[in-house]
C-alpha positions, -999 to +999 in steps of 0.1 A: -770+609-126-760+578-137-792+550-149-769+519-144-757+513-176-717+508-181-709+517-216-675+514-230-661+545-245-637+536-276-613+557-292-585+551-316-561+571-342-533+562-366-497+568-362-503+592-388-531+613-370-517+609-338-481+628-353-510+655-370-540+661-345-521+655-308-553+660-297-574+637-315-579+609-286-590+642-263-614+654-284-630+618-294-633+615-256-647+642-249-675+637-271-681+603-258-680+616-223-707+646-235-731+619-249-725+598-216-735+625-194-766+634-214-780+599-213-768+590-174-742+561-187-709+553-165-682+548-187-653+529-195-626+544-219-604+525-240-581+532-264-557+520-293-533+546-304-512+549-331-532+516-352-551+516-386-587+519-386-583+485-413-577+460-386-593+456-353-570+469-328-559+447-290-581+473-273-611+474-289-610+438-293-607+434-253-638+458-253-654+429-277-645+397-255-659+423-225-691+427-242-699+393-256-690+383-215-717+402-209-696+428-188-710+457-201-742+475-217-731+486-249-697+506-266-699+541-279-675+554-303-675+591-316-669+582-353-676+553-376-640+556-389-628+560-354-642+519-347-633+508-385-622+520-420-637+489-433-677+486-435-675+449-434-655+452-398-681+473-388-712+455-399-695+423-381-694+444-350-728+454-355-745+421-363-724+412-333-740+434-306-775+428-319-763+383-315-748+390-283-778+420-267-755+450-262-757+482-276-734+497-303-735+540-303-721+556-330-726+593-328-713+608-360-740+579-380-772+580-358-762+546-353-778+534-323-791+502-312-813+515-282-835+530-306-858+518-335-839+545-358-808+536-352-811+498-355-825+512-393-793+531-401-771+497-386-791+476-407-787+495-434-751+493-430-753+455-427-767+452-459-741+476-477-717+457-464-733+421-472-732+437-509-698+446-507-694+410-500-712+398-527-697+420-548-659+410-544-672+373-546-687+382-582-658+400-589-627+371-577-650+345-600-653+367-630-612+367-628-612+334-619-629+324-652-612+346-672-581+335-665-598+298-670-610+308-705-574+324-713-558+289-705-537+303-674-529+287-644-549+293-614-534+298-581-498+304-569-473+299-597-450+276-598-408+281-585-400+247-599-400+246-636-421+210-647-389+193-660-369+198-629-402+188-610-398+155-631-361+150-627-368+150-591-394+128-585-381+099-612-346+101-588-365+098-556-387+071-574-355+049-585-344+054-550-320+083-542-322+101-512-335+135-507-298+146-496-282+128-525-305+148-550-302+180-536-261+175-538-263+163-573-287+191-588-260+217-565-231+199-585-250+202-618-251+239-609-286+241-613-307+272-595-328+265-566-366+271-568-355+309-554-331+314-576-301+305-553-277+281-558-276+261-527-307+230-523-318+220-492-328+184-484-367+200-473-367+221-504-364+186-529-387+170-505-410+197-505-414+200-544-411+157-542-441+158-520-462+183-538-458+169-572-470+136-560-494+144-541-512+162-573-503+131-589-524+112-565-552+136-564-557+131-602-559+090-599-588+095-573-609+128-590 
């Protein structure tokens, strides 16, 4: 006998496991159906087939936008992996529900948010994954300051070597046209930022505007 509650069912398996286990999305289903029946929740199944459990998938996020409506009670899942491969996603989810008031049921974890035991095993999720956080920050600066300490340069490299980078902005200073450079530096045979050897007008204005524009940001720091 159903209590009232609408709970959406969610289930979701990889190209991969979908080729493997035909029967994956059956079985998932089933065992959110089980669970529904024992605790008297109507439910709503969705699913995302054939998508990695590293993103959230179109169907599971239209189960999000439904919940944070307030359309629904809660979402039920039959595995943690089957709602994310990535703790972080799933902590987000969770710290969602508990924001939002509706219920997150993960039945392989014990994680529920109905109860007082399973908000402890969500939380303690939430704080793995805050770690996890923490931890890549510590991580990207340590590299960051290595590579500081080493003398190298810090974000993308550049295609344009620094004398060509000059050569261009001195001829668009004295004016030349963007079009006029770009045919003389394709005369001159000289190899595009790529490595091709046709320039574009919006390729020399491109590099034109980024070198000043550094140039500028220097005057004012």
């Amino acid at each position: 006998m159903s209590n009232g509650q609408l709970f959406f069912g969610y289930a979701r398996c990889s190209t991969e496991e979908q080729a493997e286990k035909r029967n994956g999305l059956e079985a998932q289903r089933a065992t959110i159906d089980g669970e529904a029946e024992r605790r008297g929740w109507a439910v709503e199944h969705y699913t995302d087939a054939g998508v990695t459990g590293k993103v959230i998938g179109p169907r599971l996020r239209e189960v999000l936008e439904l919940l944070a409506s307030g359309q629904g009670d809660g979402l039920v899942v039959a595995k943690l992996d089957r709602l994310s491969r990535s703790i972080v996603n799933a902590a987000n989810i969770i710290e969602a529900a508990q924001e939002q008031g509706w219920s997150l049921v993960v039945l392989d974890l014990g994680v529920d948010l109905t109860t007082a035991a399973g908000r402890m095993v969500a939380m303690n999720l939430v704080n793995f994954a805050q770690y996890e956080r923490e931890l890549i920050s510590e991580r990207t600066k340590a590299g960051l300051a290595a590579k500081r300490a080493r003398g190298e340069r810090l974000g993308r490299p550049r295609l344009a070597q620094p004398g060509l980078v000059r050569r261009i902005v001195l001829d668009r200073n004295t004016g030349m046209s963007f079009d006029k450079i770009a045919a003389v530096l394709e005369a001159e045979g000289i190899r595009a930022p790529g490595g091709g050897k046709k320039w574009h007008t919006s390729t020399v204005r491109r590099i034109y505007a980024s070198a000043t524009a550094a140039t500028e940001l220097g005057a004012t720091a």
